[in-house]
C-alpha positions as CSV (number, residue, x, y, z in Angstrom):
1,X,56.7,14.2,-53.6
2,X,54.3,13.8,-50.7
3,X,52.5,10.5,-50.4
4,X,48.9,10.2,-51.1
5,X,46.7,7.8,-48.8
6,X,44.9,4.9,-50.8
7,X,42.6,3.1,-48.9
8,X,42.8,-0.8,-49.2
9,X,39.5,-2.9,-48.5
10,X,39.6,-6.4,-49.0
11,X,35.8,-7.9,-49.0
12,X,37.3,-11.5,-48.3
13,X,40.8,-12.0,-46.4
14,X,40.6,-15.3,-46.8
15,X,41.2,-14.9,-51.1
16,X,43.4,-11.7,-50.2
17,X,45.8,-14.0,-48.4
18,X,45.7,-16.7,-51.0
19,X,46.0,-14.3,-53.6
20,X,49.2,-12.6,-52.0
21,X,50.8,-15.9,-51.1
22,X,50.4,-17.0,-54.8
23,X,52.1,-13.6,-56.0
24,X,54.5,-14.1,-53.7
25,X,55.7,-17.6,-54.5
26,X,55.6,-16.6,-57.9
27,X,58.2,-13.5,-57.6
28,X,60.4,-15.7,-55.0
29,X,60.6,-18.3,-57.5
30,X,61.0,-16.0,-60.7
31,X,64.0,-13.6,-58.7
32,X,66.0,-17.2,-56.8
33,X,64.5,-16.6,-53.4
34,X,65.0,-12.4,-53.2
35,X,62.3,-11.3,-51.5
36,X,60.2,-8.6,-53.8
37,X,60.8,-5.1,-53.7
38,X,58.8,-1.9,-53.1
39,X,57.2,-1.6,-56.5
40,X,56.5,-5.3,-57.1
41,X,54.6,-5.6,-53.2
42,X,52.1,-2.5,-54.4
43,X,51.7,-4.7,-58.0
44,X,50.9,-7.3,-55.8
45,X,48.5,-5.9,-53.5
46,X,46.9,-4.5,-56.7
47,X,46.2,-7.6,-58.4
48,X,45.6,-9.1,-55.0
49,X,42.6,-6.5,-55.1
50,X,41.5,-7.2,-58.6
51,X,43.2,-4.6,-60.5
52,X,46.0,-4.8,-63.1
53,X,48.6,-2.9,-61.3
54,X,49.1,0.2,-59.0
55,X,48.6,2.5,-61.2
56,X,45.7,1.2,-62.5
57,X,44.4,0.4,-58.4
58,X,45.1,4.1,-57.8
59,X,43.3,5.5,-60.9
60,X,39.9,3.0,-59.7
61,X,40.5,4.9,-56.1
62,X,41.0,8.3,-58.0
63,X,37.6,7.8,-59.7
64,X,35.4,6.5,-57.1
65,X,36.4,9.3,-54.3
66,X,35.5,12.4,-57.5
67,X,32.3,9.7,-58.1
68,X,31.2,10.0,-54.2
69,X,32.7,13.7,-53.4
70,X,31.2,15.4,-56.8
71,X,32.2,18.8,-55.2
72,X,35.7,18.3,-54.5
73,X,37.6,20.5,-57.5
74,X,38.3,19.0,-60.2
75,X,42.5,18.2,-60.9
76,X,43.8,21.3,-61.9
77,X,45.0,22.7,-65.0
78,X,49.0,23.0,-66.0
79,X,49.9,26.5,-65.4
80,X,49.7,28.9,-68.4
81,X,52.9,28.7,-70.2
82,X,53.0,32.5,-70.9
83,X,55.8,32.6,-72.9
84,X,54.2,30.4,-75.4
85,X,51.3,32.7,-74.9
86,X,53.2,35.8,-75.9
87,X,55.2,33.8,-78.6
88,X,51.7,32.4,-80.6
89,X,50.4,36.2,-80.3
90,X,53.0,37.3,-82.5
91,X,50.6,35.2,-85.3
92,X,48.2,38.5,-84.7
93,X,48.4,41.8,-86.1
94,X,47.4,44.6,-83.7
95,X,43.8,44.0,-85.0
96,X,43.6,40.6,-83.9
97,X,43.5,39.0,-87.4
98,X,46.1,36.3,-87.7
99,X,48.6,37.0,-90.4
100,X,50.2,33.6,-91.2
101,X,49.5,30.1,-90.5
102,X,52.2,28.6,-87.5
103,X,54.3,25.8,-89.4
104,X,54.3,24.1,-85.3
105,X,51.3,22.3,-85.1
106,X,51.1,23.0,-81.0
107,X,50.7,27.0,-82.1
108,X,48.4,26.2,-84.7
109,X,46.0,24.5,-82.3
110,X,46.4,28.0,-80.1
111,X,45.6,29.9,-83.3
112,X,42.3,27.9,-84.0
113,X,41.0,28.2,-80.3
114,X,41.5,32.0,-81.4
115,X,39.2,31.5,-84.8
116,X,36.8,29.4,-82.8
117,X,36.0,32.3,-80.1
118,X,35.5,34.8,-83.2
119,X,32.1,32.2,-84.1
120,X,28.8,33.1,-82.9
121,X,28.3,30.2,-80.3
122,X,24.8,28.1,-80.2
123,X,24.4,29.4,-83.6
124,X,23.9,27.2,-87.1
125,X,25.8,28.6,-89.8
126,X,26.0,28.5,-93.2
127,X,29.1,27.5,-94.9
128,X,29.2,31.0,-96.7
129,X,28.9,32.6,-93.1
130,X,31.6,30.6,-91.6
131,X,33.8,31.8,-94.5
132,X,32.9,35.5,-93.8
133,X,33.5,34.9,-90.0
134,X,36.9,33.4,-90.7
135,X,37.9,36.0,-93.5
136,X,37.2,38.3,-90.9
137,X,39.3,37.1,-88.4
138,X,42.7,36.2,-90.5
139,X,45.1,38.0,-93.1
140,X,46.5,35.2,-95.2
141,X,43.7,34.7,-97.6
142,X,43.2,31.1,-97.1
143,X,40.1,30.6,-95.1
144,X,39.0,27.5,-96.3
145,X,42.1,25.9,-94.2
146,X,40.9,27.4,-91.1
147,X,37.5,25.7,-91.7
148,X,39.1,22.6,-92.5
149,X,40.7,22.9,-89.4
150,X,38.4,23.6,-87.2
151,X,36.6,20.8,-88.3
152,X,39.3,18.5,-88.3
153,X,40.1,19.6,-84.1
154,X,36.4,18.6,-83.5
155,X,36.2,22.9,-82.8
156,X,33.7,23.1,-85.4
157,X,31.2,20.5,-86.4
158,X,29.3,20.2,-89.7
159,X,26.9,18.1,-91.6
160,X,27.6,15.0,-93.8
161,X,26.4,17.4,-96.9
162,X,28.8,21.1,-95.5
163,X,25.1,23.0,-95.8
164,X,25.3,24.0,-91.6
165,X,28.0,24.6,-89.9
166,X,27.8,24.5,-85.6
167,X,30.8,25.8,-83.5
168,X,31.5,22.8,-80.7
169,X,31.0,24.4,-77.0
170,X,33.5,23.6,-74.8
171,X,36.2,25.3,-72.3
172,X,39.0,26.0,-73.9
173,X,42.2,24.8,-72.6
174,X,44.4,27.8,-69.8
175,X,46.8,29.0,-72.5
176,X,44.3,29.5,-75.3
177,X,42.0,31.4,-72.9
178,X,44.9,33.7,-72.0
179,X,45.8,34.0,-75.6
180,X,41.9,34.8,-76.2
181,X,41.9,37.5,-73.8
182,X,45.5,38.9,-74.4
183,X,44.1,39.1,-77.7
184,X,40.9,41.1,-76.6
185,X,42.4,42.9,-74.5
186,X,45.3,44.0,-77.1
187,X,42.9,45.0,-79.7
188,X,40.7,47.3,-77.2
């Protein structure tokens, strides 16, 4: 794993060093006089620097270099699993309406990316249209679970009184886009 380069500022050497030679003493006298090791001298700078730990030092570094460089890429996304992929699409017939509901709860969040791209987007919908949309778009006859949900993923939002009905934009996740457009492109 390469190393990454963290830079370390200290606004006042003066408390840095005090700060260090309290961590220190503290370790010596909590190991019998070993001297601290690798992990335990980054924990120390960290604290040193007014964080909790390294990872939590690196993470505060992390954010403020995306805060001052806004167009360096964001981190990128876990590769598409495309077995998975091909294994969730068997839940579709040829038509792209899914036929039965995934007992594994990671392919029934796939599935419901699928029923959310089948909603008009920026639209308000009644609860009678969101039925159609999703009677449309499955085999199994049970359309109120989709709705449910949808709305339970925070895919779909909908009033305190279920009148209107709004589908939630955002990007979905690699593999349910490549499931979306294996899907499209499947059903021609």
């Amino acid at each position: 794993m390469p190393r990454e380069a963290i830079p370390y500022v200290a606004d006042d050497m003066s408390a840095l060093a005090r700060a260090l030679k309290g961590e220190v003493s503290h370790a010596l006298a909590a190991s019998g006089g070993e001297p601290p090791g690798h992990v335990e001298l980054l924990n120390m700078l960290a604290r040193a620097a007014g964080c909790r730990n390294f990872q939590h030092f690196r993470a505060q570094a992390e954010a403020r270099e995306r805060l001052e460089n806004p167009a360096l890429p964001a981190a990128s996304e876990p590769p598409v699993d495309f077995v998975r992929v091909e294994r969730v699409a068997r839940y579709f017939d040829a038509a792209g309406g899914l036929t039965r509901w995934p007992g594994k709860h990671t392919d029934r969040v796939a599935c419901l990316w699928v029923m959310w791209s089948r909603l008009p987007a920026r639209t308000v919908l009644s609860e009678p249209a969101v039925n159609e949309a999703l009677k449309a778009a499955h085999r199994f006859g049970d359309h109120v679970l989709l709705r449910r949900a949808l709305v339970d993923l925070g895919l779909l939002a909908r009033t305190p009184d279920g009148r209107e009905y709004r589908r939630v934009e955002q990007p979905p996740p690699a593999e349910a886009r490549a499931l979306i457009r294996h899907l499209a492109a499947r059903a021609g």
